[in-house]
TORZA-495400 format. One record per residue (C-alpha): residue number from 1; residue in one letter; x, y, z. Coordinates in steps of 0.25 Angstrom, whole numbers. Layout:
// residues N
+-----+------+-------+-------+-------+
! pos ! code !    px !    py !    pz !
+-----+------+-------+-------+-------+
! NUM !    A !     X !     Y !     Z !
...
+-----+------+-------+-------+-------+
This chain:
// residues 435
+-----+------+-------+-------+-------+
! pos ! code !    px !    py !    pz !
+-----+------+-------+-------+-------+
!   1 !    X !   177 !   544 !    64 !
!   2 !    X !   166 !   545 !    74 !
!   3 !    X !   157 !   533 !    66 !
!   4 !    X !   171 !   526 !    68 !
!   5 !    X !   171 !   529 !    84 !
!   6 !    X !   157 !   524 !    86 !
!   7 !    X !   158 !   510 !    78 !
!   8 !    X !   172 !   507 !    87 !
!   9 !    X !   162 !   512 !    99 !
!  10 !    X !   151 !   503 !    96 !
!  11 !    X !   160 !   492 !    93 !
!  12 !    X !   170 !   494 !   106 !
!  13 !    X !   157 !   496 !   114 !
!  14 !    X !   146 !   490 !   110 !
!  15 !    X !   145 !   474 !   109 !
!  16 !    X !   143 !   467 !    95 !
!  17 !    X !   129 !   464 !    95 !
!  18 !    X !   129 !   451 !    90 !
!  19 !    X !   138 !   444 !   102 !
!  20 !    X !   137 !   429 !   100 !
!  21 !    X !   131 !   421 !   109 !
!  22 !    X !   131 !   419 !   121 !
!  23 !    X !   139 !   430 !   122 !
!  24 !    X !   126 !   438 !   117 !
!  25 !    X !   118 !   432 !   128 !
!  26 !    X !   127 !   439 !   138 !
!  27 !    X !   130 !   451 !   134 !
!  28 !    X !   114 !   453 !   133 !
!  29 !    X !   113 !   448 !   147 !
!  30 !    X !   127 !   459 !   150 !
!  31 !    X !   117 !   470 !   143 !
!  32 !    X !   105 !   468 !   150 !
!  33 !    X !   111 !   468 !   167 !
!  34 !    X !   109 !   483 !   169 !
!  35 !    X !    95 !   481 !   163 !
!  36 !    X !    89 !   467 !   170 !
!  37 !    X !    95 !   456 !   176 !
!  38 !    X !    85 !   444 !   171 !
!  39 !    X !    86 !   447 !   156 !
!  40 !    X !   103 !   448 !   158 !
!  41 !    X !   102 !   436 !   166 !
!  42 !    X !    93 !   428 !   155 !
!  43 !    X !   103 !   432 !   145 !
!  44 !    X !   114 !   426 !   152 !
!  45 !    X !   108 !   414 !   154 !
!  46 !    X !   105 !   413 !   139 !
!  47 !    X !   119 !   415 !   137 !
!  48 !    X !   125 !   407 !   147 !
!  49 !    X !   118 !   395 !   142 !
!  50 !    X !   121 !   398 !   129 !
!  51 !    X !   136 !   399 !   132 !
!  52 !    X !   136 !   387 !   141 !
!  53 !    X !   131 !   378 !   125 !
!  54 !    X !   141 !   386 !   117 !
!  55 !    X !   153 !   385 !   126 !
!  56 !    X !   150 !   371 !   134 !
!  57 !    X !   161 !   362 !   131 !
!  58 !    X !   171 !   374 !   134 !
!  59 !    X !   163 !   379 !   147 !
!  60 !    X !   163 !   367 !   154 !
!  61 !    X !   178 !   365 !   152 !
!  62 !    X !   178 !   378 !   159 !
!  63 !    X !   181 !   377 !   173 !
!  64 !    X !   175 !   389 !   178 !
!  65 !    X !   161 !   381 !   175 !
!  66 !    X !   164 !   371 !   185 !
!  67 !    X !   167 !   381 !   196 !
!  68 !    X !   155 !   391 !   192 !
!  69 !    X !   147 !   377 !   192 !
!  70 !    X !   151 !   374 !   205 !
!  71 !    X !   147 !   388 !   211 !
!  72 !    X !   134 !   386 !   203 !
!  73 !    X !   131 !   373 !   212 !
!  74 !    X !   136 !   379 !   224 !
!  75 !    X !   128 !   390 !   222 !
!  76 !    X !   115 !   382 !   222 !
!  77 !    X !   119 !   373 !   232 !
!  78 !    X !   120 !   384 !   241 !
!  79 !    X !   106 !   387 !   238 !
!  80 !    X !    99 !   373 !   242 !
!  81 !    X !   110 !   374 !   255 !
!  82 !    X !   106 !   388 !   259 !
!  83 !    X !    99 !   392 !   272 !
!  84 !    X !    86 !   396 !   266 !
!  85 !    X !    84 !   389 !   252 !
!  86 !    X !    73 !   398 !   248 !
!  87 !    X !    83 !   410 !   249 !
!  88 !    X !    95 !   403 !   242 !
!  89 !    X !    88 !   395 !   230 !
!  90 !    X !    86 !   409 !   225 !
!  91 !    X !    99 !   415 !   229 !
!  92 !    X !   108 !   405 !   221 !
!  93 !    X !   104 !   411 !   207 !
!  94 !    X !   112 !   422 !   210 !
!  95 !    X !   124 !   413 !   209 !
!  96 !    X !   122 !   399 !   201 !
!  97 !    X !   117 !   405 !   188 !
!  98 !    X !   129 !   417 !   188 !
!  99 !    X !   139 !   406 !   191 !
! 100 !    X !   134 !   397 !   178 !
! 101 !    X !   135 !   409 !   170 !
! 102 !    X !   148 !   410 !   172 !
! 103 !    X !   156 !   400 !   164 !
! 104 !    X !   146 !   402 !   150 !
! 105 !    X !   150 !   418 !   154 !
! 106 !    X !   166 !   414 !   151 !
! 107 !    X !   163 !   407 !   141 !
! 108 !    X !   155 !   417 !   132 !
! 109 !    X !   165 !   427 !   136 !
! 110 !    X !   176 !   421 !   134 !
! 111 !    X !   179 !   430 !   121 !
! 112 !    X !   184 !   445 !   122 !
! 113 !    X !   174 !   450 !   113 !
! 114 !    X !   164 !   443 !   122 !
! 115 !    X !   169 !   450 !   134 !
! 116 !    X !   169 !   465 !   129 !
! 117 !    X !   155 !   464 !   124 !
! 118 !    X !   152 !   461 !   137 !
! 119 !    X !   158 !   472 !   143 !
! 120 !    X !   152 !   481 !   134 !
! 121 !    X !   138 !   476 !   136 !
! 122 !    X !   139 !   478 !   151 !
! 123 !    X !   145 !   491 !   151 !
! 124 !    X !   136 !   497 !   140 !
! 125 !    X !   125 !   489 !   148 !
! 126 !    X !   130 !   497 !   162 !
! 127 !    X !   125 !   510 !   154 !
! 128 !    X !   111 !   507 !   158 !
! 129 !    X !   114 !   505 !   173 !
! 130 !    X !   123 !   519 !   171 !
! 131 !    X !   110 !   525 !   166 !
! 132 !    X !   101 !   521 !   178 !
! 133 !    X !   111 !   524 !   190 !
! 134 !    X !   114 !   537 !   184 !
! 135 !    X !    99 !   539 !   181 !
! 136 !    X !    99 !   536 !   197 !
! 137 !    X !   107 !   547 !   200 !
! 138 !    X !   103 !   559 !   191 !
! 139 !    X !    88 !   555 !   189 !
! 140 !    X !    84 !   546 !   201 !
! 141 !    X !    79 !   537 !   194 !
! 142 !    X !    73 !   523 !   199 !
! 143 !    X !    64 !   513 !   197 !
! 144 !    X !    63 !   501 !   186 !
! 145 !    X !    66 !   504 !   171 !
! 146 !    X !    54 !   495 !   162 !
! 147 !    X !    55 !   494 !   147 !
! 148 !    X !    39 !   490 !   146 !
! 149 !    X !    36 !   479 !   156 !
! 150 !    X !    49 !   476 !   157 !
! 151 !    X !    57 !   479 !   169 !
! 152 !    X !    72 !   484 !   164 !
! 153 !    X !    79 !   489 !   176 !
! 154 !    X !    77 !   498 !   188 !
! 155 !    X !    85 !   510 !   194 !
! 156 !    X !    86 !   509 !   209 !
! 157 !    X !    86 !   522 !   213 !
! 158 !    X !    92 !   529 !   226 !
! 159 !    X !   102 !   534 !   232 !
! 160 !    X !   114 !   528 !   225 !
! 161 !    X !   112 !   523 !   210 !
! 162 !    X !   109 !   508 !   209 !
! 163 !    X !   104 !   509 !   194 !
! 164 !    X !    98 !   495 !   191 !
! 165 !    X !   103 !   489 !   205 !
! 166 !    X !    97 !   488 !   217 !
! 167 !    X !   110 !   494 !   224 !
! 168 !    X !   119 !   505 !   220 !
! 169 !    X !   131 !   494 !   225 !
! 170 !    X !   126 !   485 !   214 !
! 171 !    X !   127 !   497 !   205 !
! 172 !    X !   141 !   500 !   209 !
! 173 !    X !   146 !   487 !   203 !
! 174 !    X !   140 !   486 !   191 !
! 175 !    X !   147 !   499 !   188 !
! 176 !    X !   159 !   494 !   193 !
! 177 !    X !   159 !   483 !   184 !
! 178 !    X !   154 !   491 !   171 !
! 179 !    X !   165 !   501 !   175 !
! 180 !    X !   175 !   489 !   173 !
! 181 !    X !   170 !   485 !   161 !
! 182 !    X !   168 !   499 !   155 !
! 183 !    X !   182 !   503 !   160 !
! 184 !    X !   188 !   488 !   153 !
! 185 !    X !   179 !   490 !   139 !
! 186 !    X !   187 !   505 !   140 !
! 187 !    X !   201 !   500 !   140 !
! 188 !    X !   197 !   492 !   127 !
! 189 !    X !   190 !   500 !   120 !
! 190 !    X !   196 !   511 !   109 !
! 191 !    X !   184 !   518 !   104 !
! 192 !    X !   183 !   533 !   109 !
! 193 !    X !   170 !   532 !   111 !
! 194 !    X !   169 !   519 !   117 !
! 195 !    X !   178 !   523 !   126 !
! 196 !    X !   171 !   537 !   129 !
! 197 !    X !   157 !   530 !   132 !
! 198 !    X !   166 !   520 !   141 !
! 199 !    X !   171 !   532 !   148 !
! 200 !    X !   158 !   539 !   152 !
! 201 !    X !   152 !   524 !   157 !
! 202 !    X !   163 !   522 !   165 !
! 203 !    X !   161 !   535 !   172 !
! 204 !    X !   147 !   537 !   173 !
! 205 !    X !   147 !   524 !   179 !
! 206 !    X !   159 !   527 !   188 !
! 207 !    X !   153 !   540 !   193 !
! 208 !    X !   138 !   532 !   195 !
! 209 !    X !   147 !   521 !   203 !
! 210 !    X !   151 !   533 !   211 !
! 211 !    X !   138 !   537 !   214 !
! 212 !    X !   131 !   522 !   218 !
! 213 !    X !   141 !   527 !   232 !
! 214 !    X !   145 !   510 !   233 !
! 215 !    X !   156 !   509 !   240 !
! 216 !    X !   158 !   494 !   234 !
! 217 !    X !   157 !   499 !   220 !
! 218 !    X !   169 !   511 !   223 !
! 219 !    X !   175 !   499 !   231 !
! 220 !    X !   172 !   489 !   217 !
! 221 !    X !   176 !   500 !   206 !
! 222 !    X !   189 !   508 !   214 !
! 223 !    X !   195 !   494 !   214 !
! 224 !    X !   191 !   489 !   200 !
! 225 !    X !   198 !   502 !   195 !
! 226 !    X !   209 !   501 !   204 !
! 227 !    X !   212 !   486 !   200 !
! 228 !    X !   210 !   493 !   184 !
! 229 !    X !   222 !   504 !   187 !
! 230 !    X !   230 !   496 !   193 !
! 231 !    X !   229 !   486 !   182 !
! 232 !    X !   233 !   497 !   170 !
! 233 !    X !   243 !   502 !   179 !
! 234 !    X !   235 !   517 !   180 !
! 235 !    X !   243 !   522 !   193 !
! 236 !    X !   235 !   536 !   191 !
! 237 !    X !   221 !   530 !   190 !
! 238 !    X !   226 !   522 !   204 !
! 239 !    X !   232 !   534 !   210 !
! 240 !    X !   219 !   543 !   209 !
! 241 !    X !   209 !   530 !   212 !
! 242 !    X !   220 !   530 !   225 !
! 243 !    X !   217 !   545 !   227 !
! 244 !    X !   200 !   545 !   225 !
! 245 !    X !   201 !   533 !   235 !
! 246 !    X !   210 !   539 !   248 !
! 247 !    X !   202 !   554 !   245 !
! 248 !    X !   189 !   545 !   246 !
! 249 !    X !   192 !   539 !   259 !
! 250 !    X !   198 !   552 !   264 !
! 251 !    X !   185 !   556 !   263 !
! 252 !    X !   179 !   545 !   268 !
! 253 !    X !   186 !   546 !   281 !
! 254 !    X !   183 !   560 !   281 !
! 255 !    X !   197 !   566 !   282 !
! 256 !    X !   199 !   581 !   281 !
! 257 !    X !   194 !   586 !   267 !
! 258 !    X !   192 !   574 !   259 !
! 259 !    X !   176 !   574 !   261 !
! 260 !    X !   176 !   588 !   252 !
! 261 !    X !   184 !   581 !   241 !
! 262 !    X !   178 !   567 !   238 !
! 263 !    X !   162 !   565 !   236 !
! 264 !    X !   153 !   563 !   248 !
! 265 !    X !   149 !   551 !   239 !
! 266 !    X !   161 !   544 !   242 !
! 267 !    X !   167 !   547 !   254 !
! 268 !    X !   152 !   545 !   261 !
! 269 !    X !   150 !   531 !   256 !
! 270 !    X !   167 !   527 !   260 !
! 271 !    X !   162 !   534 !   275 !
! 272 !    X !   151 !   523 !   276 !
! 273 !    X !   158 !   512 !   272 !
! 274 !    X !   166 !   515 !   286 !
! 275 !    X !   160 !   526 !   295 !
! 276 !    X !   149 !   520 !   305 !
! 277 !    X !   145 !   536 !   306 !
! 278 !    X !   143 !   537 !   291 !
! 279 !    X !   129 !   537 !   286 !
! 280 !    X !   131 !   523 !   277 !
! 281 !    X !   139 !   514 !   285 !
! 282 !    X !   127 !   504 !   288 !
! 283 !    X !   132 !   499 !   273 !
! 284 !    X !   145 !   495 !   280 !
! 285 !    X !   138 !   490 !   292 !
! 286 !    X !   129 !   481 !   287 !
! 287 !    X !   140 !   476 !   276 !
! 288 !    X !   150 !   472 !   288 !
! 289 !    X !   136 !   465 !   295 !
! 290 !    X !   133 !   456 !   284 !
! 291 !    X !   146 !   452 !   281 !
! 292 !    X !   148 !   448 !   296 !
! 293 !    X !   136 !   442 !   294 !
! 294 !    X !   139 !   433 !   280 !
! 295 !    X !   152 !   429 !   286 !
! 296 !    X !   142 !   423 !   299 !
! 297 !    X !   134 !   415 !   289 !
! 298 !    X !   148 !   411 !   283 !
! 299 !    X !   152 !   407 !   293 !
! 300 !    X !   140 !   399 !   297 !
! 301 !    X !   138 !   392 !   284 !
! 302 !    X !   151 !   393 !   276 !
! 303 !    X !   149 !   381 !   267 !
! 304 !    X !   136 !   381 !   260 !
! 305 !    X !   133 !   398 !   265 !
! 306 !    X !   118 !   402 !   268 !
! 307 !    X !   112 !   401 !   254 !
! 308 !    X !   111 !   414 !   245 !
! 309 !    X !   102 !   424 !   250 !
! 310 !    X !   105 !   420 !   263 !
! 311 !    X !   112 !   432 !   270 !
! 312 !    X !   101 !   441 !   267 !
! 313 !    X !    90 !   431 !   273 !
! 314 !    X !   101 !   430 !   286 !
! 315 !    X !   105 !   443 !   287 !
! 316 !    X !    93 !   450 !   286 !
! 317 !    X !    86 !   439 !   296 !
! 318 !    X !    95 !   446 !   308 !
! 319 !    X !    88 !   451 !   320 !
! 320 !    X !    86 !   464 !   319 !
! 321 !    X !    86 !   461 !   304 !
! 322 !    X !    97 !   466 !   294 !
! 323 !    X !    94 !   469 !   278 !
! 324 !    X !   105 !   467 !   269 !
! 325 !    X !   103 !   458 !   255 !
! 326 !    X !   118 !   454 !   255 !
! 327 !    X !   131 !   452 !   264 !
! 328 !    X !   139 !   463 !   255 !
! 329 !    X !   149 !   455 !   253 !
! 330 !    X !   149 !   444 !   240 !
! 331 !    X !   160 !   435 !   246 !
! 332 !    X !   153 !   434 !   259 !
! 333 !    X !   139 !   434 !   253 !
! 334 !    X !   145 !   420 !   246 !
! 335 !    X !   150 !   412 !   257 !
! 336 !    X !   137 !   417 !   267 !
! 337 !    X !   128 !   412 !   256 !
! 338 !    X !   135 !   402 !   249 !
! 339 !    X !   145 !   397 !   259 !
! 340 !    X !   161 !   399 !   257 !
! 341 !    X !   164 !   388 !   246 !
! 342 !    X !   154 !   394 !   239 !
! 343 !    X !   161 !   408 !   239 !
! 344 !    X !   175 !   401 !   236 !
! 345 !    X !   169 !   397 !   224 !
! 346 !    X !   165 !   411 !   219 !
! 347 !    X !   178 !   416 !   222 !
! 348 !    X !   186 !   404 !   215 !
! 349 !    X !   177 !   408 !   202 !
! 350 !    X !   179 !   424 !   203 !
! 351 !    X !   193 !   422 !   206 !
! 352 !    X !   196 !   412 !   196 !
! 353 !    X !   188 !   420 !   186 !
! 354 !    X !   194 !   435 !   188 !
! 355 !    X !   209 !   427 !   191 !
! 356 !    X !   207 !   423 !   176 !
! 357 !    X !   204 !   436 !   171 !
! 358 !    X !   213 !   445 !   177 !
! 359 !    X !   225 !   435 !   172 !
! 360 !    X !   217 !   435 !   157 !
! 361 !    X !   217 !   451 !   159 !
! 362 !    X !   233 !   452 !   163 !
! 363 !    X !   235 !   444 !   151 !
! 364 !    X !   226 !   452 !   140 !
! 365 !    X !   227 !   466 !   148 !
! 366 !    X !   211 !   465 !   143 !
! 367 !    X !   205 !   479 !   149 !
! 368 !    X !   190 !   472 !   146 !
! 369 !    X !   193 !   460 !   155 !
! 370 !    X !   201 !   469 !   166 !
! 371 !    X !   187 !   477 !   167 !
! 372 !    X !   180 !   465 !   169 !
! 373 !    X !   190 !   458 !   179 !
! 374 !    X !   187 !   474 !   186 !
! 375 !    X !   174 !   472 !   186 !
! 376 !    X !   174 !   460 !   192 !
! 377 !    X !   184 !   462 !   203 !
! 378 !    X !   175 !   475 !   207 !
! 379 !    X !   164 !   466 !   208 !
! 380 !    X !   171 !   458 !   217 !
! 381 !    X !   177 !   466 !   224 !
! 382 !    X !   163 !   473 !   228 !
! 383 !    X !   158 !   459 !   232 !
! 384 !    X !   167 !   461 !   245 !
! 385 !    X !   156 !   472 !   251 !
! 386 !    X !   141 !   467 !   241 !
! 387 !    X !   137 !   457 !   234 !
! 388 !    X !   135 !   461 !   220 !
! 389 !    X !   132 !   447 !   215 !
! 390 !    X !   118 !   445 !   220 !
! 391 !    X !   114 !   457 !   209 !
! 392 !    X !   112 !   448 !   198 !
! 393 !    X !   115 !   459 !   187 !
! 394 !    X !   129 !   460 !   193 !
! 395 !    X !   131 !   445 !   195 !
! 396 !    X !   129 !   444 !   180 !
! 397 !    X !   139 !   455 !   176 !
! 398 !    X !   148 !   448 !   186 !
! 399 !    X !   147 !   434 !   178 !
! 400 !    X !   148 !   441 !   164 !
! 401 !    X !   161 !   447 !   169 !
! 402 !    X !   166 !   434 !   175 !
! 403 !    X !   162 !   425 !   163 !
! 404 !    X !   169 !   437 !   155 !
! 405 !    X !   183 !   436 !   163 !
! 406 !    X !   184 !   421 !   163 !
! 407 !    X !   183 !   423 !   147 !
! 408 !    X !   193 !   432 !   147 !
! 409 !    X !   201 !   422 !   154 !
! 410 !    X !   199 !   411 !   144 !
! 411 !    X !   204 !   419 !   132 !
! 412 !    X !   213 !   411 !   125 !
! 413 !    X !   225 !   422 !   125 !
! 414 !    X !   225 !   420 !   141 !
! 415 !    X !   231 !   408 !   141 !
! 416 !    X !   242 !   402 !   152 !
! 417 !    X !   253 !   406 !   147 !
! 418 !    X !   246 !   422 !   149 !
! 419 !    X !   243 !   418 !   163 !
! 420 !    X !   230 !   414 !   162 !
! 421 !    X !   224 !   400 !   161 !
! 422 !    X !   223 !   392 !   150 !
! 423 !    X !   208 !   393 !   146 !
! 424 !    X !   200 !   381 !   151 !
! 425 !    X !   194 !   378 !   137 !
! 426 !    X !   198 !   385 !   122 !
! 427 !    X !   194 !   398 !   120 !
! 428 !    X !   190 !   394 !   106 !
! 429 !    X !   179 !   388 !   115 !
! 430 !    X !   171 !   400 !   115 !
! 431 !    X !   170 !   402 !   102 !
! 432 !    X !   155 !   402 !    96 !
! 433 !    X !   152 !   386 !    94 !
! 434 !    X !   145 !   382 !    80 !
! 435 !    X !   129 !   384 !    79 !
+-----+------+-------+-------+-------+
């Protein structure tokens, strides 16, 4: 009984190891984002490339490839049309490249199998990120991991855990999004043991989430896993999330006897987000400043925006200077940078992309897709107080899952009569084509 268990927990959890290509190609680059961000992104291109010649004549009947096209262009033309060239030529690879990928992502993806191995890769991937932050909070560790001459990955060290990040906020999303996943790949999963192993990742990295003490991420996760109860209808699971947030901000606010009850942890980081007296608050000061002073350059430039990189350059150029890398806000950081139409365009792709899945989901009831379309509504959601994207690790995960939902959506069972649109070419499309 027990060789039975481990055979159904290998299979439910661990992906077949001979994928096909490209499919291959991008579950190679999924493993490798906790480890290096070069050898992932090499493996993406490989597969991307490859996608692009297998699925051509079905990708570019695809319309999501004229919009991400169109983004792609605006995104390099907002780097020759910057203020400072030398700054924004640079900049724009954190936004063409991504935006190419996305169309060859869907359409290697576009299969269920596909899309679990995915998810499997990324959260058995995540194990390694688990391993350095907690080895940052028991052990202290810090500095770069080598395998030979090889540089591998680096533990930040501080603190609050940033693992392989430069920032704990950036860590506190990447959980996020692995505790989506992780939670989705659970609700499909029968194998005891899979479901056990599931069970301790998801709280050691809820708990490891807790302690990274990043208002976005709480902010990121509590409404992920709100939206989830509300979905399945779990009125009990909302009531106590209701209860853990109102004791949290009665502490906070620091009414009578809450501050002996709920963890210095939490309530301290909530006082900074508000209290000028607290010890933190510059965090808040300084995130109010910069957006005053995006919405300035918006307002200034709002067609064609600054040029990437460009707020830092302005912002940190005041008199007396000012040192921030980013507006901390992604919707804002768009139109500064890359002017308003620019940032109409992202929106029109995310929306369209994430409007497809959530009607594909109600149709298929899919607890896989739902903890992707989590994910990424968590993801944007912090986007309103950082700017996630510019870490390139995250910005891959980001396209993977998008490439992954707009699959989901093309799934030949969602059709119009469902409630979904028809799928703009056949899904026997995707199928291997001869060698």
């Amino acid at each position: 009984m027990s060789n039975f268990s481990a055979s159904v927990a290998s299979k439910d959890l661990l992906p077949d190891p001979r994928p096909s290509q490209p499919q291959g190609w991008l579950l190679g680059s999924a493993a490798l984002i906790p480890v290096n961000l070069a050898p992932s992104l090499l493996l993406a291109a490989v597969g991307t490339v490859q996608s692009y010649g297998r699925y051509w004549e079905q990708i570019r009947r695809d319309p999501l490839l004229g919009l991400a096209g169109l983004l792609s262009a605006a995104a390099v033309a907002t780097a020759l049309l910057g203020e400072d060239w030398r700054l924004s030529l640079p900049g724009m690879f954190n936004y063409w490249p991504f935006l190419l990928m996305l169309p060859a992502f869907g359409a290697a993806l576009a299969d269920p199998e596909s899309r679990r191995r995915l998810a499997q890769v990324l959260v058995l991937g995540s194990g390694l990120m688990l391993l350095l932050g907690w080895g940052e909070v028991l052990w202290g560790w810090q500095g770069h991991l080598f395998l030979g001459p090889l540089w591998i990955t680096g533990v930040a060290g501080g603190e609050r855990p940033a693992a392989a990040f430069t920032s704990p906020n950036l860590l506190a999303i990447y959980l996020v999004i692995h505790l989506c996943l992780a939670a989705g790949l659970w609700g499909v999963t029968r194998s005891r043991l899979t479901r056990a192993g599931l069970v301790a990742m998801l709280g050691l990295g809820s708990l490891l989430l807790l302690l990274t003490a990043s208002r976005s991420g709480w902010g990121a996760g509590g409404l992920a896993l709100l939206i989830g109860l509300v979905l399945r209808r779990c009125w009990w699971g909302i009531a106590l999330l209701a209860g853990l947030g109102l004791a949290s901000l009665a502490a906070a606010l620091d009414w009578p006897g809450w501050r002996a009850v709920v963890p210095s942890l939490i309530w301290s980081r909530l006082a900074d987000t508000w209290d000028p007296q607290a010890p933190h608050f510059s965090s808040t000061a300084n995130r109010l400043d910069a957006w005053r002073f995006a919405l300035q350059m918006v307002r200034e430039r709002p067609l064609t925006g600054w040029g990437w990189q460009s707020f830092p350059a302005l912002y940190n150029a005041q008199d007396p200077p000012e040192l921030l890398g980013h507006c901390h806000n992604l919707y804002l950081h768009l139109a500064a940078e890359g002017g308003i139409p620019l940032l109409l365009g992202y929106l029109a792709l995310w929306g369209w992309i994430l409007a497809r899945g959530w009607r594909a989901w109600r149709c298929s009831q899919d607890g896989l897709l739902l903890g992707m379309l989590l994910a990424l509504t968590a993801f944007f959601a912090a986007g309103i107080v950082d700017v996630v994207i510019l870490d390139g690790r995250l910005h891959l995960l980001m396209t993977l899952l998008l490439g992954a939902v707009w699959g989901a959506s093309l799934n030949p069972l969602h059709s119009e009569q469902n409630g979904v649109p028809a799928d703009p070419f056949p899904s026997q499309a995707f199928q291997p084509m001869p060698q």
